[in-house]
C-alpha positions as CSV (number, residue, x, y, z in Angstrom):
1,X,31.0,-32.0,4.1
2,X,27.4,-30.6,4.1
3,X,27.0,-27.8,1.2
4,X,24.7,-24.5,1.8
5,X,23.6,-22.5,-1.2
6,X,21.1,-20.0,-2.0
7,X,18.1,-19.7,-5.1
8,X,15.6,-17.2,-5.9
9,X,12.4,-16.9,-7.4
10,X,12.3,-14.1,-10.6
11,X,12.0,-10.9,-9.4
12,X,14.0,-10.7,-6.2
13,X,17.1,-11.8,-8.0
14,X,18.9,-8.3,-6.9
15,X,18.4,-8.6,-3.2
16,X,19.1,-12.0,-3.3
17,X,22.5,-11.7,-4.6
18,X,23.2,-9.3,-2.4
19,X,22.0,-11.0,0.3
20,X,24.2,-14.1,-0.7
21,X,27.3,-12.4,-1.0
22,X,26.8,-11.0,2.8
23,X,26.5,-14.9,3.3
24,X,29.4,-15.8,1.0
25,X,27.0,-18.2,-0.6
26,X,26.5,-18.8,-4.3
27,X,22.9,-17.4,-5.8
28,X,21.3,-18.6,-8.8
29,X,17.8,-17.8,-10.2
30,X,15.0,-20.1,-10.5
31,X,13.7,-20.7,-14.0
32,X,9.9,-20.0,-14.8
33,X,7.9,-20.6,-17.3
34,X,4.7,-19.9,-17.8
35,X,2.7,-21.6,-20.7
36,X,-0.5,-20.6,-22.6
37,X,-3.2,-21.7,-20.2
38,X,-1.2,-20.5,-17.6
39,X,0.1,-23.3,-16.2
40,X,3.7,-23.0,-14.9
41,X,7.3,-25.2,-15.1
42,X,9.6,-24.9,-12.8
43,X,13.8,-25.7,-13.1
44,X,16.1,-25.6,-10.3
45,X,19.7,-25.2,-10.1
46,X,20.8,-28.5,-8.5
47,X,20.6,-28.7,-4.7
48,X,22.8,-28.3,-1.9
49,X,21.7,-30.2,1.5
50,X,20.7,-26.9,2.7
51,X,18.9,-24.8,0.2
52,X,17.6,-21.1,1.0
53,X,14.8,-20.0,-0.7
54,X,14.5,-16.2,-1.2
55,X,11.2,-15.3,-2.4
56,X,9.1,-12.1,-1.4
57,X,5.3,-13.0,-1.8
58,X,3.9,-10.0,-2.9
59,X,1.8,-10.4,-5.5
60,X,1.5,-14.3,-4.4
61,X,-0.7,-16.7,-6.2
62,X,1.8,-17.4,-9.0
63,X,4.9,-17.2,-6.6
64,X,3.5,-19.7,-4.1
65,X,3.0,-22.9,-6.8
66,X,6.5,-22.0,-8.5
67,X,7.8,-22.1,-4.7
68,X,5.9,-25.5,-4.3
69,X,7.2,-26.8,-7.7
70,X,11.0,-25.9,-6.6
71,X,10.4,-27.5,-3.0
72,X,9.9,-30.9,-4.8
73,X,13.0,-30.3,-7.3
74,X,15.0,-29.6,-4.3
75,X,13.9,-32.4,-2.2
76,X,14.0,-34.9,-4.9
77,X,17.4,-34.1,-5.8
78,X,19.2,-34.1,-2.8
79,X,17.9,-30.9,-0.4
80,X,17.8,-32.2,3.3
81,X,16.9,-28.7,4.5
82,X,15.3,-26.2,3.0
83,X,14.7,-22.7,4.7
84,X,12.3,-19.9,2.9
85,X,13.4,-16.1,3.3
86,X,10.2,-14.4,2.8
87,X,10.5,-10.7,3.4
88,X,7.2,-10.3,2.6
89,X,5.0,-13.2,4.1
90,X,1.5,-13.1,2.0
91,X,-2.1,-13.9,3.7
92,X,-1.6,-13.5,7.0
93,X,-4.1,-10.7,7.1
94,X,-7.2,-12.8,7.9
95,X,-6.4,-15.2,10.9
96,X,-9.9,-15.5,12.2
97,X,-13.2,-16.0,9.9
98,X,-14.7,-12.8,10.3
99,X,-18.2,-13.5,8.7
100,X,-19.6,-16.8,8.1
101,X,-18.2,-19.1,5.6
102,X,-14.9,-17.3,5.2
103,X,-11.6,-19.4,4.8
104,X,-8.6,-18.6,7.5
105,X,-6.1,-17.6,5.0
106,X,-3.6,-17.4,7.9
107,X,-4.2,-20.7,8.7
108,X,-4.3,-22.5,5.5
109,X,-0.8,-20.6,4.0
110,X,0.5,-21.9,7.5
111,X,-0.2,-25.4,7.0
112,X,0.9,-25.4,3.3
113,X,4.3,-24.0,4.0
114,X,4.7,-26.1,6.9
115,X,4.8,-29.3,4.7
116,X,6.9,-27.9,2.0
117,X,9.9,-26.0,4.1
118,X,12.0,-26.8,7.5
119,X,12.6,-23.2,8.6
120,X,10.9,-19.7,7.7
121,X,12.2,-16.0,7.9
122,X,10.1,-13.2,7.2
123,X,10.0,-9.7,8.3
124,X,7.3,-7.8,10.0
125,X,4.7,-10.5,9.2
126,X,1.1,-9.3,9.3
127,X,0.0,-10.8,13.0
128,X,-1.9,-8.4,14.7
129,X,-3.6,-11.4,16.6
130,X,-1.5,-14.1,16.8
131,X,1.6,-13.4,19.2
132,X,3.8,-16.0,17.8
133,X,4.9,-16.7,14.9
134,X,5.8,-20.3,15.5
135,X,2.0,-21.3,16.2
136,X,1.1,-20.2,12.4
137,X,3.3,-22.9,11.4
138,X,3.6,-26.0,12.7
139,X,6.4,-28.3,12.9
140,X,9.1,-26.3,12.1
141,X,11.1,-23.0,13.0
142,X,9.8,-19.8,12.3
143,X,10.8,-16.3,12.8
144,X,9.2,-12.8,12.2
145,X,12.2,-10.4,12.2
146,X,11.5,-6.4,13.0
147,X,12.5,-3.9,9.9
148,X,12.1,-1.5,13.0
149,X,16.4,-1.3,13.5
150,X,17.2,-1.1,10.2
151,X,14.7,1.6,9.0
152,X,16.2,3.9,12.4
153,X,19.5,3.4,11.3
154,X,18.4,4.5,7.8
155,X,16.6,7.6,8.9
156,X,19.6,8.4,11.7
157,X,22.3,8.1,8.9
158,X,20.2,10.1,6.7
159,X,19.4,13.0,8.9
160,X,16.1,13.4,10.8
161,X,14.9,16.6,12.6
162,X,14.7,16.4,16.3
163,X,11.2,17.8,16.3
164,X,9.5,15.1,14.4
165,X,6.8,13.2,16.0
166,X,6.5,9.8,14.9
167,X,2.9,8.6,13.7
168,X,1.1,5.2,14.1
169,X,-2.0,5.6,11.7
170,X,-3.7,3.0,14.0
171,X,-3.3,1.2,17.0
172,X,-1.9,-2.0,16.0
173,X,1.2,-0.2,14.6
174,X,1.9,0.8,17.9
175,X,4.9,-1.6,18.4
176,X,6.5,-0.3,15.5
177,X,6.1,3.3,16.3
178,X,7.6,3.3,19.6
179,X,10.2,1.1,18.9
180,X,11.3,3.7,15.9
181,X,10.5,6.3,18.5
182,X,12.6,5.0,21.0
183,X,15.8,4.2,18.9
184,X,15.5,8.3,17.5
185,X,14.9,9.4,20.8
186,X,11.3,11.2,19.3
187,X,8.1,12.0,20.8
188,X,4.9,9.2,19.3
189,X,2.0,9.3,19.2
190,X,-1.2,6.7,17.5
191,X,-3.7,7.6,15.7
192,X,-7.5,6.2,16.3
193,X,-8.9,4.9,12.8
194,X,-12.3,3.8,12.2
195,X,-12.1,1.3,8.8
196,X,-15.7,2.0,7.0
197,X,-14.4,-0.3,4.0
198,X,-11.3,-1.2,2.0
199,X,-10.6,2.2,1.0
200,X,-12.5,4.3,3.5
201,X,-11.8,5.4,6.7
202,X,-11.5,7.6,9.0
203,X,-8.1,9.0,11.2
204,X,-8.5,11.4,14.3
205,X,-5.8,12.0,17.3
206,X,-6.0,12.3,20.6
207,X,-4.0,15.3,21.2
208,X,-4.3,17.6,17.8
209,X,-2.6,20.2,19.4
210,X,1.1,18.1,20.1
211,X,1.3,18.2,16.3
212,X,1.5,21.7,15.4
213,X,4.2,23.3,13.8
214,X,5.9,20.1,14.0
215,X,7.0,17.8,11.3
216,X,5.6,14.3,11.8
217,X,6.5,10.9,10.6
218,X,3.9,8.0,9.3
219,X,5.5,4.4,10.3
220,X,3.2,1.0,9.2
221,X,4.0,-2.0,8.6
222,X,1.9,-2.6,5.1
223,X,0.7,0.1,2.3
224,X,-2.0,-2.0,0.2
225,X,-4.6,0.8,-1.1
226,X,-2.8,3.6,0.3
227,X,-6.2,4.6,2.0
228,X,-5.4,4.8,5.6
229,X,-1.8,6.9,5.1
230,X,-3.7,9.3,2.9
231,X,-6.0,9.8,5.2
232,X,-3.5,10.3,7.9
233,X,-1.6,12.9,6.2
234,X,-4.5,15.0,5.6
235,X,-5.5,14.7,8.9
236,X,-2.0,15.5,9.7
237,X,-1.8,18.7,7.7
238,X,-4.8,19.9,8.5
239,X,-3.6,19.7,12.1
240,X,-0.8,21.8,11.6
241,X,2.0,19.9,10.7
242,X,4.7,21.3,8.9
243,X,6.0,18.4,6.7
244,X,4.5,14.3,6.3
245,X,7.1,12.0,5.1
246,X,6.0,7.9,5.3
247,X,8.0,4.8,6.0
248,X,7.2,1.7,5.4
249,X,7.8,-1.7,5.5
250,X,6.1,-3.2,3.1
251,X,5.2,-1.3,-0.3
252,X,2.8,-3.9,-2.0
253,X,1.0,-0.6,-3.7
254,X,0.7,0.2,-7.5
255,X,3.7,2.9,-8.1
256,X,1.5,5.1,-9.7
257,X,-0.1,5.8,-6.6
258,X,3.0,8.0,-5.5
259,X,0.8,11.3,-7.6
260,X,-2.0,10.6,-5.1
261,X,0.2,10.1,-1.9
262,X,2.1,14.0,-2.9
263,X,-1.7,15.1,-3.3
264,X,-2.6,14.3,0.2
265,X,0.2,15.7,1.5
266,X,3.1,13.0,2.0
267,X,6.6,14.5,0.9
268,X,8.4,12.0,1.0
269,X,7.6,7.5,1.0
270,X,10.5,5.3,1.7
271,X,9.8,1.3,1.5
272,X,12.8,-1.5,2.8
273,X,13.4,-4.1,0.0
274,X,10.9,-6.5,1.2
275,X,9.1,-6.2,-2.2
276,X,11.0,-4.7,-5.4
277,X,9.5,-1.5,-5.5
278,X,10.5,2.3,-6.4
279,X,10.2,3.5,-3.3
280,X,12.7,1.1,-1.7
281,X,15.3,3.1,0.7
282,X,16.0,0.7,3.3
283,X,17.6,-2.6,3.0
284,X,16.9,-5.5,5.2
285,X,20.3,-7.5,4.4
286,X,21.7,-7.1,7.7
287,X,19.2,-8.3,9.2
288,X,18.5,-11.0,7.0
289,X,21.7,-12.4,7.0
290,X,22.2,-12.3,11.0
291,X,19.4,-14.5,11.0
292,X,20.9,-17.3,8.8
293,X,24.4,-17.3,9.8
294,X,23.2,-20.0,11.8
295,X,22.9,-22.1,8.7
296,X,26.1,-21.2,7.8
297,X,27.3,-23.1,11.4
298,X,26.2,-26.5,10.7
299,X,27.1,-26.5,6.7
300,X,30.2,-24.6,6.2
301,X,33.9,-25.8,7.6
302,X,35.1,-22.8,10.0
303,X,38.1,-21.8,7.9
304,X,34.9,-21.0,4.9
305,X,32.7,-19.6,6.9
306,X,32.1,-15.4,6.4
């Protein structure tokens, strides 16, 4: 009988577990060590034929050659399969070279993880340009999952006023907003920003008017610098609007940073549990582990399977 367990790099051990207990598989955490110059070891928990790798790549450069260095632990000790659950997929921001000489990140990350694992989940991946998912990495199965369902089932359990407008603080996040927008049964609207630098731009609407007296509600995928949804709420309030609370999927900024986000005007930021972070609200284990029961199909006996 083919075995199926679950390991994690340090620092999503928490999600992890949880996620393998929704799976009924057993968890364990991947040692690291780092040494004086740096350099890393890596020790493994031994290998089941199918091995999922949970490891949000925030934060990545460390996390991406202790993933590399468990990928050839695994495979060298028995692994046939291994799958990597990466809730947060890092450098897929710059898929084309915009100026000359620049590496595609997208591109590169694509073709590294495409020797080292058989199957990818992720969650709201950074592709603004690149409509599939599959085409980043060749070879072998890939899916972007959409936070979008279990972020409105958060914010319909919690209680959301009927008023609210839902916010897109640019037009790429389009997708996301009307899908949130959609499932709430709210009015959206997108916001036109002009990016002047990493942390400068500039947010106008449309329609200033639709936003008066109403409360309104920022939805992006990715919070980095924090620039653009600062500069949305302010352009928010100044508009009229009577409270700005953010969600997000992705939280990969500095928690200090929540002083500057009340500042400008946010009440409230809620994160899912892509990345470990403070403002996390919204967990993505539902969705997660809908995605790898199919793992479960081909590994597990049916009387053992959850």
């Amino acid at each position: 009988m083919s075995t199926i367990a679950l390991q994690t790099l340090p620092g999503g051990s928490d999600t992890a577990k949880r996620l393998a207990a929704r799976l009924g598989l057993a968890c364990s955490e991947i040692a690291v060590h780092r040494f004086p110059d740096g350099e890393l070891r890596v020790a493994v928990a031994p290998a089941a034929d199918t091995t999922i790798l949970y490891a949000p790549l925030d934060q990545p450069n460390d996390k991406l050659i202790a993933l590399l260095f468990a990928a050839e632990a695994l495979r060298r000790n028995g692994a046939k399969r291994l799958v990597l659950v990466a809730p947060y997929l890092c450098y897929m921001r710059q898929d084309a070279a915009f100026h000359p000489g620049e590496a595609i990140s997208q591109r590169a990350m694509g073709n590294l993880l495409a020797m080292t694992v058989d199957r990818i989940v992720t969650v709201d991946a950074h592709l603004h340009r690149t409509p599939d998912i599959r085409s980043v990495f060749p070879g072998i199965e890939a899916e972007n999952l959409s936070a979008m369902p279990a972020i409105a089932n958060a914010l319909a359990t919690s209680g959301i006023d009927p008023a609210t407008i839902v916010i897109g603080p640019d037009r790429e996040s389009e997708p996301w907003v009307n899908d949130i927008a959609s499932r709430l049964r709210l009015q959206h609207t997108v916001a036109q920003k002009s990016r002047h630098g990493d942390r400068s731009v500039a947010i106008s609407f449309a329609d200033p008017g639709l936003l008066a007296g109403r409360p309104a509600l920022l939805v992006d995928d990715i919070v980095s610098s924090g620039t653009t949804l600062m500069a949305a709420a302010k352009a928010l309030t100044a508009m009229g609007a009577t409270a700005v609370d953010a969600v997000i999927t992705h939280a990969l900024f500095p928690p200090a940073m929540t002083v500057a986000f009340a500042s400008a005007g946010i009440r409230s930021i809620r994160s899912t549990d892509s990345v470990p972070h403070p403002t996390n609200a919204i967990s993505l284990d539902e969705s997660l582990a809908a995605a790898l029961r199919s793992e479960l199909t081909t590994t597990l006996p049916p009387e053992t399977r959850p």
